[in-house]
C-alpha positions in Angstrom: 0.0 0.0 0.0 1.2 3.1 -1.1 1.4 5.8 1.3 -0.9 8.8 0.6 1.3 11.7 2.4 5.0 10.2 3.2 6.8 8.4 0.6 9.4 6.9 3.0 7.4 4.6 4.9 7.3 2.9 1.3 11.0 2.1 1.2 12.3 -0.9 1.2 15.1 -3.0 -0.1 15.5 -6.9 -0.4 17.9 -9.1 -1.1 17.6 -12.8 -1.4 18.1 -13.3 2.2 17.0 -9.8 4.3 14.8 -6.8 4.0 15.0 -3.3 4.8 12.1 -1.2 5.5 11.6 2.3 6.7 10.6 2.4 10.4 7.1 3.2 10.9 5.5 3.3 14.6 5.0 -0.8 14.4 8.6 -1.1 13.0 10.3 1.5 15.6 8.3 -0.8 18.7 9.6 -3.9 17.4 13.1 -2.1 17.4 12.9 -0.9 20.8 11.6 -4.0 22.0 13.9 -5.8 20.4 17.0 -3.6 21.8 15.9 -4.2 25.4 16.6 -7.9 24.8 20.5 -7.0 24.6 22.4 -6.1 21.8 26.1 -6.6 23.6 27.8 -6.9 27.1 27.2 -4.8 29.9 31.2 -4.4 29.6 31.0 -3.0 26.5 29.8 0.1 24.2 30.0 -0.6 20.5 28.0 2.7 20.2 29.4 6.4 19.8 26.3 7.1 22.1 26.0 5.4 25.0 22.3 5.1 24.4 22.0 1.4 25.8 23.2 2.4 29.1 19.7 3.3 30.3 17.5 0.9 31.7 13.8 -0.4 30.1 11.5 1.5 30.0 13.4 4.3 29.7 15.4 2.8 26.8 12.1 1.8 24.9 10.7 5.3 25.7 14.1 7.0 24.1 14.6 4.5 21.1 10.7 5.8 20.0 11.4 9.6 20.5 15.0 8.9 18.7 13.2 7.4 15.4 10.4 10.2 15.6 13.0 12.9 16.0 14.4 11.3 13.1 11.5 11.6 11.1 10.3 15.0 12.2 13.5 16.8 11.1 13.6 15.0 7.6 14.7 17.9 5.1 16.3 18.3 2.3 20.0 19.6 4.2 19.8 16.7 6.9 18.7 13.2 6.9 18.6 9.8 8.8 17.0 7.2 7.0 16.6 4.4 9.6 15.4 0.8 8.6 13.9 -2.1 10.1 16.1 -5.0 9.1 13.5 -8.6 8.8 14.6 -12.2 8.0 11.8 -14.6 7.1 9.4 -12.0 9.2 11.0 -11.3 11.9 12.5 -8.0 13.3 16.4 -8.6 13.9 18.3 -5.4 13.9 18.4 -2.1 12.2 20.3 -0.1 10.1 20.3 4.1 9.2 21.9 6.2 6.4 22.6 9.6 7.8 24.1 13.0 6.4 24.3 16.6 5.8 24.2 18.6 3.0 24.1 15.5 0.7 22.8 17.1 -2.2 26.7 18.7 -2.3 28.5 16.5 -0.7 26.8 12.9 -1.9 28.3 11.3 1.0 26.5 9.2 3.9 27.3 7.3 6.5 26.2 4.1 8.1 25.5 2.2 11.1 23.5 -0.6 12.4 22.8 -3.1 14.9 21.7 -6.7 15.3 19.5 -8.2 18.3 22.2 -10.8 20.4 20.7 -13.6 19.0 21.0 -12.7 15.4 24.3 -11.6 15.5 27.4 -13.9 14.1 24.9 -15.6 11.4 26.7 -12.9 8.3 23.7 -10.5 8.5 25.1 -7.8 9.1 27.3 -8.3 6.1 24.2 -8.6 4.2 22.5 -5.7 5.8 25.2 -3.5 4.6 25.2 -4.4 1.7 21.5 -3.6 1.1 22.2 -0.1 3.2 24.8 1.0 0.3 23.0 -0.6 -2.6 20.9 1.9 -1.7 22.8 5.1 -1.1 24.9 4.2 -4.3 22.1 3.5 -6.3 19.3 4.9 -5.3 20.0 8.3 -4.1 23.5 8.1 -6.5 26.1 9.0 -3.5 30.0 9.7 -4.7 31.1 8.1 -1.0 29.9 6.0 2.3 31.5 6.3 5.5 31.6 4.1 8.8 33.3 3.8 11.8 34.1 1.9 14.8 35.5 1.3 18.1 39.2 -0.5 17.8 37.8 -3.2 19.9 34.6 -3.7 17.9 35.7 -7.3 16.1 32.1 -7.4 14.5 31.6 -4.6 12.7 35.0 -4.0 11.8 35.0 -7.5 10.0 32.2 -6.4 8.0 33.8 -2.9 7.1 37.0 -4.7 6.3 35.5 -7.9 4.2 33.8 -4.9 2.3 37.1 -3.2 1.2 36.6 -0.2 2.8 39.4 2.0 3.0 40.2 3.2 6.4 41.3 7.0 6.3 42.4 7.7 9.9 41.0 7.5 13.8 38.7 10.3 15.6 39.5 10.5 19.6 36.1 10.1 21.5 34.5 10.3 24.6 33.5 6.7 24.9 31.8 5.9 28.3 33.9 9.2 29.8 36.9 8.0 28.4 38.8 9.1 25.9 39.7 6.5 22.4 39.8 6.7 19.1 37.5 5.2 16.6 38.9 3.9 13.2 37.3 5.6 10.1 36.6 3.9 6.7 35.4 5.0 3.3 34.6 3.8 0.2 33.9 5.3 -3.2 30.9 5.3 -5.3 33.5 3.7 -8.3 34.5 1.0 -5.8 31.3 0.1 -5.1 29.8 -0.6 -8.6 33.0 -2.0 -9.8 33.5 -5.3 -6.6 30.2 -5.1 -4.5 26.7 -3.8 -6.9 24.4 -6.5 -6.9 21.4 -7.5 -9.6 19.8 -9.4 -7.0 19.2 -6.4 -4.3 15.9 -4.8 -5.6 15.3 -0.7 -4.3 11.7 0.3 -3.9 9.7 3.1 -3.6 13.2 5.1 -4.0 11.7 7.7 -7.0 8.6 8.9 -4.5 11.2 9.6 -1.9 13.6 11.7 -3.9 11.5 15.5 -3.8 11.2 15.1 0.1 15.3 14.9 0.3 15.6 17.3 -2.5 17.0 15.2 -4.5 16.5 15.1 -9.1 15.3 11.8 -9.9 18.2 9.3 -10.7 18.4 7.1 -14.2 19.8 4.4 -12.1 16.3 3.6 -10.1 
């Protein structure tokens, strides 16, 4: 069903083994459900932000107002595209495009997470894959970023397996504590030439370009 008012709730991706589909209110539940099952160790903070810090409900109640701050401030100069990630029906983790100024820059960056008992199974891999098919192809970016925390095996073993180039380390406040998370990019002409796919299908991408601002794209 096509939506009457906001062409983003239409956007999905799929691939032979995943989907991706913009969170709605019934999608962004699941996720915050979901999150409060665990995502890592209590030892641990894969995240920039130490959002799972907080106890449920108070981590369901800031994971909703996170996706509908999200949506709310959707314009053409800033974005965050976040998307429900489902394997044979079920809600396992998320993933997000997010930038500024795209419509010079045509960069984004990336980040995701999987529920703790999805997680070692190669869906990430997958779900990253379906996150730049569609920034490469469907909104035609030049370049993807990513980053992570030096101790983060998991999601740097995706970024690496990708080819990513890594292009330096940003120091951080992680916790209260200062480190430094690794930085990778990769290139719009990297992508199509090791890692476009015929069998990850965009939709709804065309109704979504005017509310980014962006011209419609001969690759969609």
């Amino acid at each position: 069903m096509t939506h009457p008012v906001w062409p983003l709730f239409d956007l999905q991706v799929r691939t032979p083994r995943l989907e991706l589909r913009y969170l709605d209110d019934e999608l962004a539940t699941e996720i915050a459900l979901l999150a409060a099952k665990g995502i890592h160790d209590a030892d641990t903070m894969p995240f920039g932000i130490p959002w799972t810090d907080v106890r449920s409900p108070q981590l369901e109640w800031n994971s909703l107002q996170f996706y509908w701050k999200n949506r709310a401030e959707t314009t053409p100069d800033s974005w965050t595209i976040s998307l429900a990630t489902i394997v044979d029906g079920t809600v396992v983790g998320t993933t997000a495009l997010l930038t500024t100024n795209f419509r010079t820059l045509r960069a984004f960056e990336t980040g995701s997470w999987l529920g703790r008992e999805y997680q070692g199974k190669g869906i990430g891999k997958e779900m990253r894959l379906a996150s730049l098919q569609l920034g490469f192809i469907g909104f035609a970016a030049e370049h993807a970023t990513t980053g992570a925390w030096s101790d983060n095996g998991p999601s740097l073993g995706v970024t690496r397996s990708l080819g990513y180039t890594e292009n330096g380390h940003k120091r951080m406040i992680r916790r209260e504590t200062a480190d430094e998370m690794a930085l990778f990019e990769m290139s719009r002409a990297d992508f199509l030439e090791r890692l476009q796919r015929d069998d990850i299908t965009l939709h709804g991408v065309a109704e979504c370009l005017p509310l980014l601002g962006l011209e419609p794209n001969k690759s969609n």
